[in-house]
C-alpha positions in Angstrom: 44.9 197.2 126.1 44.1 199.8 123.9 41.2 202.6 123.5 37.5 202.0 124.9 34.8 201.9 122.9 31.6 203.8 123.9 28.2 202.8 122.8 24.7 204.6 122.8 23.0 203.1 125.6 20.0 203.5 123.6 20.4 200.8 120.7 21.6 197.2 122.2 25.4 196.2 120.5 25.7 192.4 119.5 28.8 190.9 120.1 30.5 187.9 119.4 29.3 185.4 122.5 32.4 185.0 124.3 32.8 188.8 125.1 30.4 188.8 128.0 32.8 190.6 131.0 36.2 192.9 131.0 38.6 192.3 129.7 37.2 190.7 126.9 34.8 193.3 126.1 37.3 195.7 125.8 39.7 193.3 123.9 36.9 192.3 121.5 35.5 195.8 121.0 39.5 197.3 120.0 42.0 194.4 119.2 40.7 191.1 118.0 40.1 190.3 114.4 41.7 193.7 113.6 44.5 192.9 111.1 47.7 193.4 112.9 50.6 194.0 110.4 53.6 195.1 113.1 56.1 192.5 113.5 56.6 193.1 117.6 52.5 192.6 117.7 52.6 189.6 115.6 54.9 188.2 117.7 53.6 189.2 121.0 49.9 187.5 119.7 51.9 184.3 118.4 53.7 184.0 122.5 50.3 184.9 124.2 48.6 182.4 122.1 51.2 179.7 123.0 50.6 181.0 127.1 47.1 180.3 126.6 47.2 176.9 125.9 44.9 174.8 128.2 43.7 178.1 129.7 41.4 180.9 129.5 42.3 183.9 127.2 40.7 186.1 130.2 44.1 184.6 132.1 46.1 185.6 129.8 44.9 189.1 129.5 44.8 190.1 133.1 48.8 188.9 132.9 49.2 190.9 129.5 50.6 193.8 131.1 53.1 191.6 133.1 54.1 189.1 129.8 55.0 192.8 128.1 57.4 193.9 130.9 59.0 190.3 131.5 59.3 189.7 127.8 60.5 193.0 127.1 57.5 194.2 125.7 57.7 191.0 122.8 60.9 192.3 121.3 61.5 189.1 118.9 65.4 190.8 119.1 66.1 190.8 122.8 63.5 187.7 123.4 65.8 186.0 120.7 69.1 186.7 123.2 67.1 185.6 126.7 69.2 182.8 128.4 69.1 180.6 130.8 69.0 183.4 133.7 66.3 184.9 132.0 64.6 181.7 131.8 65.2 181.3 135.6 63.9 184.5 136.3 61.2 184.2 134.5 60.1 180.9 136.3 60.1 183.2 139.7 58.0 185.8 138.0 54.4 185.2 140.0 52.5 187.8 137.2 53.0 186.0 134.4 52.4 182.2 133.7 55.7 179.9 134.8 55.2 177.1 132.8 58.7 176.1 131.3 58.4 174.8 127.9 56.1 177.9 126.9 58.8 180.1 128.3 61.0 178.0 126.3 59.0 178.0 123.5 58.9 181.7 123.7 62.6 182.2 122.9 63.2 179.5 120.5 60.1 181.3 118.5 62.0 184.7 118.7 64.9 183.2 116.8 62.9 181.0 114.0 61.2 185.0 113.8 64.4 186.0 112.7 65.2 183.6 110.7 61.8 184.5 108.4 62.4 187.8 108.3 65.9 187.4 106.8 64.1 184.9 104.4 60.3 187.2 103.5 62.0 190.6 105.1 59.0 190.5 107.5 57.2 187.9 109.8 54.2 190.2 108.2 54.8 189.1 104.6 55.3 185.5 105.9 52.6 185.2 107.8 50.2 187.1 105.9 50.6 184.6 102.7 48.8 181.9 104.4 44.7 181.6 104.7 44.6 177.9 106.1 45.2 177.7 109.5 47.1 174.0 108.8 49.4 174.9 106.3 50.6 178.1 108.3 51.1 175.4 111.8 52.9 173.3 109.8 55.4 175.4 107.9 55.6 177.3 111.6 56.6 173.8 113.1 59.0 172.8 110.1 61.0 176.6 110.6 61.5 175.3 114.1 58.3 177.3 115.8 57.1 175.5 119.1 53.5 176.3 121.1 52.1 176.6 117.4 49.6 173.4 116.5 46.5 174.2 114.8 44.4 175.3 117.5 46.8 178.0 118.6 47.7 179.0 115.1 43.2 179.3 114.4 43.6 181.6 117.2 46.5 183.5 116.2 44.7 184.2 112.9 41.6 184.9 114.0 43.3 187.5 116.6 45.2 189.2 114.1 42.7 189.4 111.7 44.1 187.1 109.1 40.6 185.7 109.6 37.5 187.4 110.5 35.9 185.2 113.1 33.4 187.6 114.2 30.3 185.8 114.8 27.6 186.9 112.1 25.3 189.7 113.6 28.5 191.2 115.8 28.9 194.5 115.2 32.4 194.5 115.0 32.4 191.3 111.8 30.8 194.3 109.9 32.9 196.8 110.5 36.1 195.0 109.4 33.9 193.6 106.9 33.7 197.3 105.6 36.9 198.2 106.7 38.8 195.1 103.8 36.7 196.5 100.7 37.5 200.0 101.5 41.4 198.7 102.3 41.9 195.7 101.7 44.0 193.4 104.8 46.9 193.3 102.3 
C-alpha cells in the first residue's frame, strides 16, 4: 500500500470524511489525490476503479494485493496478451473479485492502453490532457476502453490526482495544494 504516515497525537488531523478505518486511512494519508504519472499505476488505478464498480473501495483494497499478483502486478503488456485460460483462471481466483465482464474489461483496456501510447507515447500524456471527467470517459469509451463511464473515470481522476478532491479543511488538500505551486502536476 505504500508508507505510514505518523501524526503527533497531540494536534487532531482532519481528513477527508470517508477515511474513517484501515485501509482507507492509510490509502488516503499516502496514495489518493497524489498525482500518479507511471503508466503501470495509471493503469492498475483505471482496472481497480472498473472492480469497484457497485462496491466499496475498502473491497477493493483488502483484494489489492491479490488483483497485483493475478494481473501480473497491472502490466498493461502481459494483461494485453491474457486469454481465455487466463480469463478462466481468473474466474476460480477466490482473492480477487470474479465478476466476468470486469475481468474482460480488464484486458480489452490493456490493449486500447497500447494503442494510446503508440498514438501520445504515454497513457500519462493522454490522460493527463484532460480536466473534465466527461470528455476523458468519452474519448476512453470511443478508443475502445470498457468499465470507464463517468463515475469511475471521477474516481480515477480524483485517485490519481488529476483532481484534488480533498475535502476543504483535510490536511492532505493542503499539502498537494502546496505541493502543484512548488511543482506543478504537469
Amino acid at each position: 500500500m505504500g508508507r505510514g504516515v505518523t501524526v503527533p497525537a497531540t494536534r487532531r488531523v482532519v481528513r477527508c470524511a470517508w477515511a474513517t478505518r484501515e485501509p482507507l486511512l492509510s490509502y488516503h494519508d499516502v496514495e489518493w489525490g497524489t498525482p500518479v504519472h507511471d503508466d503501470q499505476r495509471l493503469f492498475e488505478f483505471l482496472i481497480l476503479e472498473g472492480m469497484q464498480a457497485g462496491l466499496s473501495w475498502e473491497t477493493v483494497l483488502r483484494k489489492r494485493d491479490a488483483f497485483r499478483r493475478a494481473f501480473v502486478r497491472f502490466e498493461p503488456g502481459k494483461v494485453a496478451r491474457f486469454s481465455s485460460k487466463d480469463v478462466a483462471r481468473l474466474m476460480k481466483d477466490e482473492s480477487i473479485i470474479r465478476n466476468r465482464a470486469k475481468i474482460e474489461a480488464a484486458i480489452g483496456n490493456a490493449k486500447a492502453l497500447l494503442v494510446v501510447r503508440k498514438e501520445f507515447g504515454t497513457f500519462d500524456a493522454y490522460v493527463w490532457k484532460f480536466t473534465d471527467k466527461d470528455a476523458l470517459s468519452k474519448d476512453l469509451k470511443k478508443r475502445g476502453f470498457r468499465f470507464i463511464g463517468p463515475t469511475i473515470v471521477e474516481s480515477f481522476v480524483q485517485a490519481v490526482g488529476i483532481r484534488n478532491d480533498h475535502e476543504r479543511g483535510c490536511y492532505r488538500r493542503a499539502e498537494l495544494t502546496r505541493a502543484r505551486t512548488v511543482k506543478p502536476a504537469r
